[in-house]
N, C-alpha and C positions, 0 to 999 in steps of 0.2 A: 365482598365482591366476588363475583367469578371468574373462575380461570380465562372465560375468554378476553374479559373488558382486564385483567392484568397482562393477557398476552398483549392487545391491541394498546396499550398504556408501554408496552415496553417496547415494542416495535417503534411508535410514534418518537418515544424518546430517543431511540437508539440512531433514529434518522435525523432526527435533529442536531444530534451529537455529531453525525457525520457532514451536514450540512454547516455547521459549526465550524468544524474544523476545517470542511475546503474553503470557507470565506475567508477565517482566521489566518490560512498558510499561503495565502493564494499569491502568485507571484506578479507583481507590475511591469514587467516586462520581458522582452524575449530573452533577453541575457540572462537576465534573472532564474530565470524556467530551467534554462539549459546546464547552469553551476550551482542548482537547485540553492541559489543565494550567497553561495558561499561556505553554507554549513555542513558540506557532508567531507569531512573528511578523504585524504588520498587511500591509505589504509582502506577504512570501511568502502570505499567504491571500487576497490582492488580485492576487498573478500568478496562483495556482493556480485561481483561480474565472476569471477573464478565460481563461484557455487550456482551461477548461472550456467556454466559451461560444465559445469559438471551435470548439473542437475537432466539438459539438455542432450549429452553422452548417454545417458547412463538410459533414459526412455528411450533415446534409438536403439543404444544393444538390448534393453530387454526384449523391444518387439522383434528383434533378430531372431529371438532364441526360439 
């Protein structure tokens, strides 16, 4: 087979995989959506916002410079 028809072979899969998984995780309601069900830990939502904030600092002062 050719590089292209394995590119287009992997692309097809790689969306299906992601189509996959938004039906698989998808949430049934708004509460649901919003305490993303329950599973994300306090911890982990307490790094992930801090390296938001940082991440979001840190592009402002580069463009400062």
């Amino acid at each position: 087979m050719s590089v292209q028809i394995w590119t287009f072979v992997f692309v097809f899969l790689t969306f299906g995989l992601y189509i996959g998984i938004a039906v698989w995780s998808r949430a049934g309601s708004t509460s649901e959506f919003y305490v993303a069900g329950g599973g994300v830990p306090p911890l982990a939502n307490g790094m992930a916002t801090a390296a938001d904030w940082m991440s979001a600092a840190s592009f402002i002062s580069m463009a400062g410079l």
